[in-house]
C-alpha positions in Angstrom: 127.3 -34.8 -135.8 123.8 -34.7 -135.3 122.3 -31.2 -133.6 120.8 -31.5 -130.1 117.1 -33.1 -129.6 115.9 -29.5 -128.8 113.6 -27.7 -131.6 112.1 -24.2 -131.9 109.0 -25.6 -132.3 107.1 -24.8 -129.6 105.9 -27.6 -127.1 102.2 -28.9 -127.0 101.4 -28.5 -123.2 100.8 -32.1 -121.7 97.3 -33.0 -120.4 97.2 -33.8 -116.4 97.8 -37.4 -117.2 100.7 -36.8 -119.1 102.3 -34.1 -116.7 101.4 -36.5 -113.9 103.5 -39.5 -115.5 106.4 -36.7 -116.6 106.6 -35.5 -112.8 107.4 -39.2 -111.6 110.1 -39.3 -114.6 111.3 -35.8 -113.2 111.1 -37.8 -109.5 113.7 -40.1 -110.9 111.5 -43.0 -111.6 111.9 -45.8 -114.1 108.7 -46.5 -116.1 108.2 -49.9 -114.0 108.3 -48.0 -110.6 105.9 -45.1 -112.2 103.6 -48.2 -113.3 103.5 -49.9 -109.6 102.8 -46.0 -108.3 100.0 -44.8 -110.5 98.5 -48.5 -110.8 98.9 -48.2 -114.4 100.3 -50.9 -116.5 103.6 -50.4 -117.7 102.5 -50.8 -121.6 100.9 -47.6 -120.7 103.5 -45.8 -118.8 105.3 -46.1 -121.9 103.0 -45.4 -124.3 102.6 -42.2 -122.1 106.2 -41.4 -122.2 106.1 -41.7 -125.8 103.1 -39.1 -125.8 105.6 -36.5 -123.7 108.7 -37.5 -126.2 106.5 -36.2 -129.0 104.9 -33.4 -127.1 108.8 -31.8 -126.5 109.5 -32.7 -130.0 111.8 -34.9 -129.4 113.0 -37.8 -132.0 111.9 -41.6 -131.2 115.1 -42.7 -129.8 115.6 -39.6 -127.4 116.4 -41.2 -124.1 115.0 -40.6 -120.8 118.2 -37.6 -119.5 117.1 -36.0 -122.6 113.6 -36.2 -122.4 113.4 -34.9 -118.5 116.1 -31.8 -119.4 113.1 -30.9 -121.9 110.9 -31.5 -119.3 112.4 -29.1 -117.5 113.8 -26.7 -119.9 110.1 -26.1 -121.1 108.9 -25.8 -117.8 106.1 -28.7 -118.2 106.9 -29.8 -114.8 108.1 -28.0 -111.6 111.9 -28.2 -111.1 113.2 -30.7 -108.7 114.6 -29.0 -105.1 118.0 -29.8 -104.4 118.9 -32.3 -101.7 122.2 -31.0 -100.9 125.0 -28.4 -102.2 126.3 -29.1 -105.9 129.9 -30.3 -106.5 132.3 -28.5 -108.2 132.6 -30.0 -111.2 135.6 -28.9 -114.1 134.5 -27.0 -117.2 135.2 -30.4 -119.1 132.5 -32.0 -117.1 130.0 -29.6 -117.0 130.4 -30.0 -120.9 129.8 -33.2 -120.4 126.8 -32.9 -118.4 125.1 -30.6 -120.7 125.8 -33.0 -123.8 124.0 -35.9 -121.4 120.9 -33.5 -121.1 121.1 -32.6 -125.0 122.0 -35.7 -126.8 121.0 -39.1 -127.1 123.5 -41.0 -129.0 126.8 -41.8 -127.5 129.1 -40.3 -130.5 127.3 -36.8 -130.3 127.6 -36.9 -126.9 131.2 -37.3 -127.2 131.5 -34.9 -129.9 129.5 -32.5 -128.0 131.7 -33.0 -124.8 135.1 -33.0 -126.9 136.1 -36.0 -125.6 137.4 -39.0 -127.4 135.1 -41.5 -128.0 137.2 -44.4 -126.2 137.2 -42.2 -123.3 133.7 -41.1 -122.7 132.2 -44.1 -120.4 135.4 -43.2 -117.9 134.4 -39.6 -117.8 130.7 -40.4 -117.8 131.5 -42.9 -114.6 133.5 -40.4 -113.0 130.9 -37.4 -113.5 128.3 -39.8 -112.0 130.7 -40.5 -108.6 131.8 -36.8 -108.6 128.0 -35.8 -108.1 126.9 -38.9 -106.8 124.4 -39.4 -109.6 122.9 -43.3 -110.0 122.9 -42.8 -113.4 122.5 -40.3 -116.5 118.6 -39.6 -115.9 119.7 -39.2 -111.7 122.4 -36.5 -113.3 120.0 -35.0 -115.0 117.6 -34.5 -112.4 120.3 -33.2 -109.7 122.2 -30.6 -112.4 118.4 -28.8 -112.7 118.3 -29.6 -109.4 121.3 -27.4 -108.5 120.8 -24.8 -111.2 123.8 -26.7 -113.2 121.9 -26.8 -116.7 119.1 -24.1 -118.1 115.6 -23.9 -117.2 114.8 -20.7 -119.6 113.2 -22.0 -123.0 115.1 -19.1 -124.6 118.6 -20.9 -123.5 118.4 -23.4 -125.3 119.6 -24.6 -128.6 117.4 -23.9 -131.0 118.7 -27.0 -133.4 116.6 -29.6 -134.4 117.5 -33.5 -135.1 
């Protein structure tokens, strides 16, 4: 199993252009919406999103859930507000949820969720419907929302990948 995308290195601060583009990430925004917003193209939406990947120290293929828990664990954008009262979710999801935020790949996720491999997609979908969550980046983005995953740099792993 590979160790969570987090690092004890610590994060280069974005410029205002980059903390712009990782706000509208944070706002729940694929790079094709943050492109038709900021009138930027979406070449270099991405090429921006690969500045902030490398900014948090995260590895090339870190996915977007990842990439805005970082985000918001090193408090390089303001937390989202949350639109309405958080589920209650089972210890076994909230495991889950956290090893959405901290992993990229789909067997460390299960492996860091303790859930079978063959299994995972159901509990994923069913996480997503419990908390009404569009998808893993919109889970994300409502767990900081409602306090459901850590915001203090100190909490996190300090692991690398």
């Amino acid at each position: 199993m590979t160790s969570p995308v987090t690092t004890s290195a610590p994060v280069t601060p974005l410029t205002p252009t980059l903390q712009r583009v990782a706000q509208h990430l944070v706002g729940g925004l694929a790079p094709k919406e943050i492109a038709a917003q900021t009138g930027l193209s979406v070449v270099t939406v991405r090429q921006y999103i690969r500045d902030i990947r490398e900014s948090l120290h995260c590895p090339p293929r870190c996915k977007l859930p990842v990439i805005v828990h970082r985000l918001l664990t090193a408090q390089q954008v303001a937390a989202p507000a949350a639109d309405r009262p958080a589920p209650q979710l089972s210890s076994d999801q909230l495991l889950l949820l956290r090893a959405v935020a901290e992993h990229s790949d789909a067997r460390d996720i299960a492996i860091a969720a303790k859930v079978a491999p063959a299994d995972q997609r159901a509990a994923l979908d069913q996480l997503l419907t419990d908390t009404g969550a569009q998808n893993t980046t919109h889970l994300v983005i409502l767990a900081h929302g409602w306090k459901l995953l850590p915001t203090d740099p100190a909490a996190r792993s300090g692991a690398s990948q």
